[in-house]
N, C-alpha and C positions, 0 to 999 in steps of 0.2 A: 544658680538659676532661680529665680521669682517662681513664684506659685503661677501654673497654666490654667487657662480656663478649656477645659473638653467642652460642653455646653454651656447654656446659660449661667445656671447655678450649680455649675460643677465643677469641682475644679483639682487638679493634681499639687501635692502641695509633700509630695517624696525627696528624700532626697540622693544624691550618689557618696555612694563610698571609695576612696582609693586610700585610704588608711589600712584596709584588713588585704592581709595575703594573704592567705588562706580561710576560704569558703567552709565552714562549717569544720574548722581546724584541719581539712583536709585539701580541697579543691583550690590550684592555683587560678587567682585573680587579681594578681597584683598589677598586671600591663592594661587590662583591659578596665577593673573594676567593677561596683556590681553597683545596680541602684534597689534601694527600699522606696517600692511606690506607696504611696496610702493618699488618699481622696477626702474633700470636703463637701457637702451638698447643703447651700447655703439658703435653708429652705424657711417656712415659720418656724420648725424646728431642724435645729442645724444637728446633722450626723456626722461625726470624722470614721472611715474606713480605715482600719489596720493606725498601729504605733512607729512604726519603724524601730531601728535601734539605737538603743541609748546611746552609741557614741554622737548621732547626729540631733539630737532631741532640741535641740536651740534654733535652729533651723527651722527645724520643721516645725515649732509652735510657732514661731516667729509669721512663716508663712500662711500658719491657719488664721493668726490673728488679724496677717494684711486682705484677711478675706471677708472677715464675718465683722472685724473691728470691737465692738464693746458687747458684742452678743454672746451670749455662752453657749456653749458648747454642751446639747442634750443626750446626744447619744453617740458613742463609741461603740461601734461594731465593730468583731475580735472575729477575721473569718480563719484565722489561723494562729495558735498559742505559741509559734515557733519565734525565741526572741527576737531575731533578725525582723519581725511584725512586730511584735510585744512590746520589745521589753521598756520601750520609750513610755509606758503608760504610768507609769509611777511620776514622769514628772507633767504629763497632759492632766492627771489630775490633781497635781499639786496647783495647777490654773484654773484646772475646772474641777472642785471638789464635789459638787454636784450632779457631773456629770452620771449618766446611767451606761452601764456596759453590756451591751446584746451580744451573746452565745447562746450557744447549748449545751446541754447537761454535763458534755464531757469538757465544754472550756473550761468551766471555772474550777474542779479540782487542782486541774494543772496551771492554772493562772495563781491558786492557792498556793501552791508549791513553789511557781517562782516566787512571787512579788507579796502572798502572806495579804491578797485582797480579796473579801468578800463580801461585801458589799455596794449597794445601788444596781442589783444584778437584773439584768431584764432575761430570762432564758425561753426561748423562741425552738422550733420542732420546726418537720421538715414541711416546705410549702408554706411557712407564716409569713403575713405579711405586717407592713408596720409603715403607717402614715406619716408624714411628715409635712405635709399638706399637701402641694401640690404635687410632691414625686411620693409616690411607694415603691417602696422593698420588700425582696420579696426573697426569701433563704431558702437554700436547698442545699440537704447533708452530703459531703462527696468526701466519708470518712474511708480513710487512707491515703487518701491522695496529701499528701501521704505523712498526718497526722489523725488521731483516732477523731479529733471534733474537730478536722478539716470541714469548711462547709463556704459557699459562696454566696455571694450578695446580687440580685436583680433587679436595676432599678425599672420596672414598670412603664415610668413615664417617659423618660427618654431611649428605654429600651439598649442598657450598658449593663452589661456582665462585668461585673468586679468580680476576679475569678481568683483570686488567691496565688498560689503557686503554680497552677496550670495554667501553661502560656506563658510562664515566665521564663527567664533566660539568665545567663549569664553576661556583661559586657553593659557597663553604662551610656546609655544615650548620650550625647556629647551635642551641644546644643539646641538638639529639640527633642523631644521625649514621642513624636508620631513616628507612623509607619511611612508615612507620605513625605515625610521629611527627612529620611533614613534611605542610605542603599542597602535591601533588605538583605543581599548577598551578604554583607556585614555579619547579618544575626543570624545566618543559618548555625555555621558552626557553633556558635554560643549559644543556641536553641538547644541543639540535639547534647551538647555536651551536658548541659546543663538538665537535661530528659535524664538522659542516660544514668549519669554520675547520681544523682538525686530521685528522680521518679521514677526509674526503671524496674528498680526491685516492686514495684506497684506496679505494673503495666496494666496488669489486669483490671484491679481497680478505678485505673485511671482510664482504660476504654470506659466502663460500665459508666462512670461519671459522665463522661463526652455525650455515651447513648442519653444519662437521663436530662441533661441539656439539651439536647436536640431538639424538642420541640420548642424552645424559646425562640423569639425573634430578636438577632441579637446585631445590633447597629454597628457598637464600638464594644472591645474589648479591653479592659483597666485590669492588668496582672498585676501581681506583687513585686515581680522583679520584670527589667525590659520595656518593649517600647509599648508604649499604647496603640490598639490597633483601632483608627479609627475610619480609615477609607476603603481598606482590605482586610477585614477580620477572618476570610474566609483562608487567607495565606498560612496562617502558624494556626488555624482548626485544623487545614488541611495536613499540614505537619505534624501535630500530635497525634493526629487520628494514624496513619501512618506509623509512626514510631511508638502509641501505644496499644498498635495491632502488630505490632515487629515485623514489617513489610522491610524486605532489605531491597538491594539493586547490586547486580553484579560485580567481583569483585573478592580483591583476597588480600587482606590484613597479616601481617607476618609481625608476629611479637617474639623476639626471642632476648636473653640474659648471656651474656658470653665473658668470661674472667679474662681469658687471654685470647681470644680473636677465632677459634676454631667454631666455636657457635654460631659466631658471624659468619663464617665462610659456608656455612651448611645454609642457611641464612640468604646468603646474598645466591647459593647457586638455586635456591627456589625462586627468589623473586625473578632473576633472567628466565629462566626454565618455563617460569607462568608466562612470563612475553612469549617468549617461542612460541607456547602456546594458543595466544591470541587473546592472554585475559589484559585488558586495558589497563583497570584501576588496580594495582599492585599498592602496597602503604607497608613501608618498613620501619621497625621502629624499635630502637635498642632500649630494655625495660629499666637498665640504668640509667639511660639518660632522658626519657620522657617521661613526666608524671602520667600517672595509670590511668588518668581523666581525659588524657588527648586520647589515648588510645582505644580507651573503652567508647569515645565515642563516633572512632571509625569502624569501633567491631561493633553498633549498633547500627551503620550504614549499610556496612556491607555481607555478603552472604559469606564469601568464607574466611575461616580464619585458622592459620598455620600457626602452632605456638611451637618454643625450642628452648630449651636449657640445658646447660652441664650440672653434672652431680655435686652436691656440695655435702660430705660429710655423710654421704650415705642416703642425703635428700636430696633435694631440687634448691637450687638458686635460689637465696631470698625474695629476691628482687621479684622474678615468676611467680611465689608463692602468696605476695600481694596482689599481685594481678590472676591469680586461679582462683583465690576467697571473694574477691569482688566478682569474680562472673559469675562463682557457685549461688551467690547472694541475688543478682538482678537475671540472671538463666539469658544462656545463649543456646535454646531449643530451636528454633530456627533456622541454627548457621548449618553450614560443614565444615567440617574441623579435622584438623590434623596434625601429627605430633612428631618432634626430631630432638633427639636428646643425645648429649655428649659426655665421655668422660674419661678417666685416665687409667687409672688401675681398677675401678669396679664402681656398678652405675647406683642408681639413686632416685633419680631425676622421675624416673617413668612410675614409681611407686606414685608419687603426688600427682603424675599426672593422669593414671588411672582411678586415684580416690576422685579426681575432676572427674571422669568421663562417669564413675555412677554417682556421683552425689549430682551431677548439673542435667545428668542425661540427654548428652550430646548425639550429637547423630556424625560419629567416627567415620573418615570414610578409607580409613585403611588400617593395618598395623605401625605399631611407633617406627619411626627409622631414628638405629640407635649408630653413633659414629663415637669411635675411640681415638680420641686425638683429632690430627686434622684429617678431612674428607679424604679417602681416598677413591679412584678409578670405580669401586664396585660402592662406595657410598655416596658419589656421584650420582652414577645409575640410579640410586635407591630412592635418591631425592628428587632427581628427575623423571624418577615415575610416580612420585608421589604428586609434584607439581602437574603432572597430565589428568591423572584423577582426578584433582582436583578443578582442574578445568571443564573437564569434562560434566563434573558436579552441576557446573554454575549452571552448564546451558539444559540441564534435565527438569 
């Protein structure tokens, strides 16, 4: 894809990944891929937004050059030190040695540490602005979100939030990089997964940042990752606002680990149980066989969530115990929760998952139902009154 023009003198100049399968050595993105946006403003003086990453770095100079042509390149602004932004800036100034790099106090340690650069350093505070003739920018700190010298760019003139990782997504745009040109159904799931998996553990922060945006007037929205929001910005504000105020919608997520099928069948008699009972959006999902990213971000959709494992060795299931650290880490205070454990000569499993219920401080809505082997007639019952509770949950 060619360098896009957003406005006159603006222009998207990102590029897509389908080389990395795994998202921060963890998050699978190998079907969908990811794009690295970073922006040109080809002004008296030309600014490039963000580096992308070095594997695409040919690219993406390539395209800054079919913009600006023999002009150099003044200023680089760094709204995030996270390489998947960065780390391409070692060879943008091997083109532009001249160039100047705008952060803040806490970018360039960390820029120190990767790339060993410190110099030509322009370092801006929160609410500075910075001419370029006819556009100004304008910065504002939105540290955590979720790097310590996370901070976003406002262009003034045209009135476009370059936001950094907020608003960004998972899943590359696939011929056009707009909202308008995009069925937005597409990016829900790759939105929230990509909330979830990445900016969850910050929710908090990343509300506080949305509040201290909010008085901007903001046209078009230019993330780091995802589509450009340039005809409905108010679509994925509305989304994040949402998801980092952990507003759920009814609904019961069933995660369990099963070695030989008895976990599943405790498992599967919840999810029918929950029909009976009338809850609609049921999501089951065996933790061997779906990465902990699809799931974590149906347990950030919906309100409740059923978890189940057999004993292993005196614990819990490994498989569970990756998926119980990443919730302790991003908190599911919000949900209802409830717990089914299995196992054969003596249990395990409920020890882990009671360090979950006080380390995340869940809101339990019953005792664990614990089954030895497969379900029997009175662990039936137990499940199926756990699934009524639960129901019950959603609609109070």
């Amino acid at each position: 894809m060619n360098a896009v023009k957003i406005k006159d003198d603006v222009f998207w100049v990102g590029v897509n990944d389908y080389q990395t399968t795994l998202f921060e050595s963890m998050w699978p993105i190998d079907q969908e891929g990811v794009s690295y946006n970073a922006y040109v403003i080809n002004d008296e003086k030309v600014a490039v937004i963000d580096a992308v990453k070095s594997i695409e770095t040919d690219e993406y100079i390539e395209k800054i050059k079919s913009i600006i042509g023999d002009k150099k390149v003044d200023y680089l602004i760094l709204n995030h030190m996270e390489p998947d932004h960065s780390s391409g800036i070692t060879e943008l100034l091997a083109n532009y040695p001249d160039m100047k790099i705008v952060g803040n106090k806490k970018t360039f340690p960390i820029m120190k540490n990767f790339y060993n650069i410190d110099q030509n350093l322009v370092e801006i505070v929160d609410g500075e602005t910075l001419s370029l003739g006819k556009h100004t920018l304008q910065f504002f700190m939105t540290p955590m979100v979720h790097w310590p010298e996370s901070m976003v760019t406002y262009d003034i003139t045209d009135k476009i939030l370059f936001s950094m990782d907020i608003f960004g997504s998972f899943k590359a745009p696939v011929g056009s990089i707009f909202d308008d040109e995009n069925d937005l159904a597409d990016f829900e799931n790759p939105i929230r997964r990509y909330f979830a998996c990445i900016v969850g553990k910050v929710a908090g922060q990343a509300l506080k940042a949305l509040e201290k945006l909010g008085d901007l007037e903001i046209g078009t929205i230019c993330p780091a990752h995802g589509l450009i929001w340039r005809t409905n910005p108010g679509y994925v504000l509305d989304m994040y606002v949402k998801m980092s105020s952990k507003e759920t919608v009814p609904g019961v997520v069933i995660a369990y680990g099963s070695m030989y099928g008895c976990t599943q069948k405790s498992a599967e008699t919840l999810a029918i149980a929950l029909k009976n009972e009338g809850v609609k959006e049921v999501k089951l999902f065996d933790v061997s066989k779906t990465d902990i990213s699809f799931i974590i971000s149906d347990i950030w959709k919906y309100k409740g969530l059923l978890m189940g494992a057999p004993a292993y060795y005196g614990k819990i299931f490994p498989k569970m115990a990756n998926l119980l650290y990443k919730l302790t880490e991003i908190r599911v205070d919000n949900h209802k929760v409830g717990f089914f454990t299995d196992f054969s000569w003596s249990g395990g499993a409920e020890k882990n998952f009671n360090t979950f219920i006080e380390e995340a401080k869940v809101d339990v809505i019953s005792d664990i139902v614990k089954v030895k082997g497969t379900p029997n007639e009175e662990d039936v019952l137990a499940l199926n009154a756990l699934a009524k509770k639960m129901a019950e949950e959603l609609v109070n």
